[in-house]
C-alpha positions as MATLAB code, in Angstrom:
seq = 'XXXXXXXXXXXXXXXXXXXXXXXXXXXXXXXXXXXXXXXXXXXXXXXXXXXXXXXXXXXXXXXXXXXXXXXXXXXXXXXXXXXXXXXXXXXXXXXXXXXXXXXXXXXXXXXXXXXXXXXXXXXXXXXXXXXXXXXXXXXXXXXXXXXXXXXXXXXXXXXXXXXXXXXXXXXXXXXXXXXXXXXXXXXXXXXXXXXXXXXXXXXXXXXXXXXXXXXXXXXXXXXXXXXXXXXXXXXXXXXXXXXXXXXXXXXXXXXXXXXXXXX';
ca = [
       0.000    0.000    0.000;
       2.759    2.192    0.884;
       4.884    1.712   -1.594;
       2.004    1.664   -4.430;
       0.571    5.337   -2.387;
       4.296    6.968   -2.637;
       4.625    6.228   -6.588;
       1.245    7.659   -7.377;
       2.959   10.597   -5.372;
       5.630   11.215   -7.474;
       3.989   10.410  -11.038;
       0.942   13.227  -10.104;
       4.376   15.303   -8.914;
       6.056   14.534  -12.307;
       2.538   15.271  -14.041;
       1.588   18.601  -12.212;
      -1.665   16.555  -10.498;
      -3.000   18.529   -7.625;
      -5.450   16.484   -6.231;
      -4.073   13.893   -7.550;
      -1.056   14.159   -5.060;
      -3.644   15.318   -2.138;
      -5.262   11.491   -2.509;
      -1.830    9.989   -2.472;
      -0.093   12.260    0.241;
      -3.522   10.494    2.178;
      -2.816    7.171    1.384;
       0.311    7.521    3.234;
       1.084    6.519    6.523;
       1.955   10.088    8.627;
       5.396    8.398    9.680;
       6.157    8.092    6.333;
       4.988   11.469    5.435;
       7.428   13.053    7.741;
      10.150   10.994    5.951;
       9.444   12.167    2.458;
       9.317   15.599    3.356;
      12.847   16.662    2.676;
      12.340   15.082   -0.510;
       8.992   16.611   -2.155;
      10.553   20.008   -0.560;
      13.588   19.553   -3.108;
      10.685   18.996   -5.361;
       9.107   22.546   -4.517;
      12.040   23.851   -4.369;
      13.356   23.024   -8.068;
       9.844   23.563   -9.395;
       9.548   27.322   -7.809;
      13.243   28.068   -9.118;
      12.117   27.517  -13.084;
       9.954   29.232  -15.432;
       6.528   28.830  -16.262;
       7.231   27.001  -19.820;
      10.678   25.324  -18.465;
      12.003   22.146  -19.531;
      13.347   19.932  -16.583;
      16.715   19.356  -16.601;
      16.367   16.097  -14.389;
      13.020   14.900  -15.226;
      11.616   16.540  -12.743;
       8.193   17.501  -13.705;
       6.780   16.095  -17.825;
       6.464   18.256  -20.177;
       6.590   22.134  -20.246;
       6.191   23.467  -16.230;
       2.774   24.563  -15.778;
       1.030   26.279  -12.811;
      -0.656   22.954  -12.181;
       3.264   21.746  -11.327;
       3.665   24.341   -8.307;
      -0.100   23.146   -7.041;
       0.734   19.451   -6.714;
       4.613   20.658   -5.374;
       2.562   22.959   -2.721;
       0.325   20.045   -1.589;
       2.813   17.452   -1.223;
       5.077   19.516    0.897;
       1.713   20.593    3.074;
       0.744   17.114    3.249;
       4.249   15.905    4.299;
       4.232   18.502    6.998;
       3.236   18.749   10.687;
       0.879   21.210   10.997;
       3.304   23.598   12.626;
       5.275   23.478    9.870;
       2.659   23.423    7.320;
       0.840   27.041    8.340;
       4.238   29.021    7.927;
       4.375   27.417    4.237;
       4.420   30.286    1.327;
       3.505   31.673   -1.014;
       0.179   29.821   -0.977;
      -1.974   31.574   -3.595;
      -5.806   31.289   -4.219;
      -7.439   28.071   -4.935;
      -4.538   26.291   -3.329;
      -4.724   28.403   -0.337;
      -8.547   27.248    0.123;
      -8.322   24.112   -1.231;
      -5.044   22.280    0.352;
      -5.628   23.426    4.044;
      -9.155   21.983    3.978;
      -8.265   18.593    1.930;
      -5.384   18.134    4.665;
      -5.544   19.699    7.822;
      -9.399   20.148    7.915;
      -9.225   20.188   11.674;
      -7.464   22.524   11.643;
      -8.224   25.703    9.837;
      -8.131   27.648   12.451;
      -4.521   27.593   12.954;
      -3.664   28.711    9.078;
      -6.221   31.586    9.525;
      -4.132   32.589   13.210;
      -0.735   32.156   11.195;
      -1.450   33.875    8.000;
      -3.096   37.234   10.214;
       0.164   37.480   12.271;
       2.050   36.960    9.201;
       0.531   39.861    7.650;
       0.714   41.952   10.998;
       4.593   41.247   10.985;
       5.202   42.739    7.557;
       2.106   43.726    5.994;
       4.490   44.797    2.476;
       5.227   41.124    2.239;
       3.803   40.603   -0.983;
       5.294   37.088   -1.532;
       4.006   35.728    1.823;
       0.598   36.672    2.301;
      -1.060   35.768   -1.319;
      -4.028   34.052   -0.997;
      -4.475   34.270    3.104;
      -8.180   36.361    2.198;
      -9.566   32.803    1.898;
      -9.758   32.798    5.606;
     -13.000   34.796    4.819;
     -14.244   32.406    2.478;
     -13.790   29.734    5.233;
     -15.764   31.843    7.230;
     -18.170   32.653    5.053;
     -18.712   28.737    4.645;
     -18.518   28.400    8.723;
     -15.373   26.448    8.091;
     -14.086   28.781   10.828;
     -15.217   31.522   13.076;
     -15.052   34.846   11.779;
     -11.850   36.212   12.801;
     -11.027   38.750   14.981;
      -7.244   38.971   15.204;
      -5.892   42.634   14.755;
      -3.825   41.508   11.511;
      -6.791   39.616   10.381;
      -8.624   43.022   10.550;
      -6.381   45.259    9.656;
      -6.619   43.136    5.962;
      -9.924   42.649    5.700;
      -9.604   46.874    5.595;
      -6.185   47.474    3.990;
      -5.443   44.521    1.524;
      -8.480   42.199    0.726;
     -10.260   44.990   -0.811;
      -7.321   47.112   -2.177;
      -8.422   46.419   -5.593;
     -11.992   48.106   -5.118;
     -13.911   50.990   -5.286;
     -16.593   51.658   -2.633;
     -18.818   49.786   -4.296;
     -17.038   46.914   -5.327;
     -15.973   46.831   -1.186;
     -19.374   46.489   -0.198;
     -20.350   43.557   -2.298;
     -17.333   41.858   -0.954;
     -18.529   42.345    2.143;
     -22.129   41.774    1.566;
     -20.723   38.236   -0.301;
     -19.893   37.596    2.940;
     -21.794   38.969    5.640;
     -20.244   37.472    8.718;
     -17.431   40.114    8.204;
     -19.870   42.610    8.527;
     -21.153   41.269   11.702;
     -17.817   40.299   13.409;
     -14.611   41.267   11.566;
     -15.390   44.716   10.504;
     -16.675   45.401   13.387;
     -13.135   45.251   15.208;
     -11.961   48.006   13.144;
     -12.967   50.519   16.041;
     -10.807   48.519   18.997;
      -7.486   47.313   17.039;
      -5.332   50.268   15.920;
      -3.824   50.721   12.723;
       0.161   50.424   11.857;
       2.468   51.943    8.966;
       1.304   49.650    5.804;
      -1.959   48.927    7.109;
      -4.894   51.023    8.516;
      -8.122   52.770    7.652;
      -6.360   55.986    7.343;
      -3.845   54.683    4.397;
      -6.745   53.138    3.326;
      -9.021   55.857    2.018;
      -5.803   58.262    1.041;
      -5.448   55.736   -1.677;
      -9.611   55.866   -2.325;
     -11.062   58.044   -4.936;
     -12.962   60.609   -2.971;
     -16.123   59.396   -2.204;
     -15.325   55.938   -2.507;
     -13.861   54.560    0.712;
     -14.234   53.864    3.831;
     -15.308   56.570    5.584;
     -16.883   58.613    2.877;
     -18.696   55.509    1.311;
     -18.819   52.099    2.670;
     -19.731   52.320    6.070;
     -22.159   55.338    5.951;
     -24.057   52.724    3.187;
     -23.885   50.133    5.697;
     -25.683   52.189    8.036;
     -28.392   53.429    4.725;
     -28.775   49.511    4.698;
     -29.089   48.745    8.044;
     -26.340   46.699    8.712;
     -24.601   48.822   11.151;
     -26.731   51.609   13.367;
     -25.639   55.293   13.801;
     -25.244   54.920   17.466;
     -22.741   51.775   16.940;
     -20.669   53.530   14.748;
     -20.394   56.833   17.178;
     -19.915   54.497   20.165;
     -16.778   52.852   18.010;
     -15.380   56.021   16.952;
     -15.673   57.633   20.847;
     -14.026   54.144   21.963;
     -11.504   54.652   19.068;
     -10.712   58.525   20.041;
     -10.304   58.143   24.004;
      -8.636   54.839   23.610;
      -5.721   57.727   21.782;
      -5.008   57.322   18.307;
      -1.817   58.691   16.316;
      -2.695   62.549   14.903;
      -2.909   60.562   11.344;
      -5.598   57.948   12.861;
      -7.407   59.899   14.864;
      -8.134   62.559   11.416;
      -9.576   59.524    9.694;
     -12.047   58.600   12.814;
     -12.946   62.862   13.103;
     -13.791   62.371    9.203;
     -15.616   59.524    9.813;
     -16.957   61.656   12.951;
     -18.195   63.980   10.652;
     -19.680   61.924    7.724;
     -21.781   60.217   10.099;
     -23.467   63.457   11.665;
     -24.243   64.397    7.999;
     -25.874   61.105    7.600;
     -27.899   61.865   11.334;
     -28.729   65.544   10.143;
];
């Protein structure tokens, strides 16, 4: 069985099979899991050093390398892992980053969603290590996991999950999923901002009109989700809690478009 499991491994390497190598990773006993992984991580390590389009020089992977070859190198290096080892494991992009966690740790979800929120809060410029960690909201969106709360989990929900949309396009993120409105959003009034990620960076890189303060949540409050009173309470809590001169400008605008919307 083992033997039979570990060469399906390595031909669905060779072939750039995903889930291919997820079923055989499973197949294998964990003690020999732990024993291939120096192995498939020479694997990862030769496929993430070559072009898309690549020959192998060693026979490493069939044909040209495909994105399909990285997939199947990222799940048999996950799968060989203990879970300790597997959250830190990067970059994970998007489906991979939803998919592999769930097919092999589905326990455990919880534990990427921790890892990949402090990850961000460590360096939130860290381009190459925090692709594909927004599926944390997907998982909660699918009650794979609670909503989370963390201050770096936060802090990109507001600065980084939604830094490719308008106003608009923010809110039917957020309406997609509306346990962040409920829980995670609603921590943006108790965890404070830092340099790379906050509300206030936020909205200076918004079209006026279209962030934050001057769009999303006054609509969330036109469409009930939030109440006036909620959002005062948060910006009072913000404000005496003592905010940086640049924070506490963003809460006094947000202060000030939600009097408007009172008026």
């Amino acid at each position: 069985m083992t033997d039979t499991a570990e060469g399906r491994l390595w031909a669905a390497l060779r072939a750039g099979r995903r889930d291919d190598t997820v079923r055989a990773v499973l197949d294998l006993p964990g003690d020999r899991r732990r024993r291939l992984r120096p192995a498939v991580r020479r694997h990862d390590r030769a496929v993430g050093s070559a072009p898309i389009g690549a020959r192998a020089p060693d026979g490493e992977w069939r044909g040209e390398l495909r994105i399909g070859h990285h997939s199947a190198a990222a799940a048999a290096v996950l799968g060989c892992s203990t879970l300790e080892q597997a959250v830190t494991y990067a970059p994970l992009d998007a489906p991979d980053a939803h998919d592999l966690p769930k097919a092999l740790f589905p326990g455990h979800l919880e534990a990427f969603a921790r890892e990949w929120s402090a990850r961000f809060l460590r360096n939130p410029k860290a381009w190459d290590r925090i692709g594909g960690i927004e599926v944390q909201f997907d998982w909660a969106h699918e009650g794979l996991v609670p909503a989370p709360v963390d201050r770096g989990a936060v802090l990109f929900l507001v600065s980084r999950t939604l830094v490719t949309f308008d106003g608009p396009g923010q809110l039917r993120y957020l309406e997609a999923r509306p346990v962040l409105i409920d829980v995670t959003l609603r921590r943006i009034f108790d965890v404070d901002g830092i340099k790379g990620a906050s509300l206030a960076q936020r909205d200076d890189t918004s079209l006026e009109g279209r962030g934050m303060a001057d769009w999303v949540i006054p609509e969330l409050i036109r469409r009930g989700h939030w109440s006036v009173d909620f959002v005062r309470d948060g910006i009072d809590r913000a404000l005496t809690r003592g905010q940086t001169p640049y924070l506490a400008r963003w809460f006094a605008r947000l202060d000030e478009r939600i009097a408007r919307l009172a008026a």
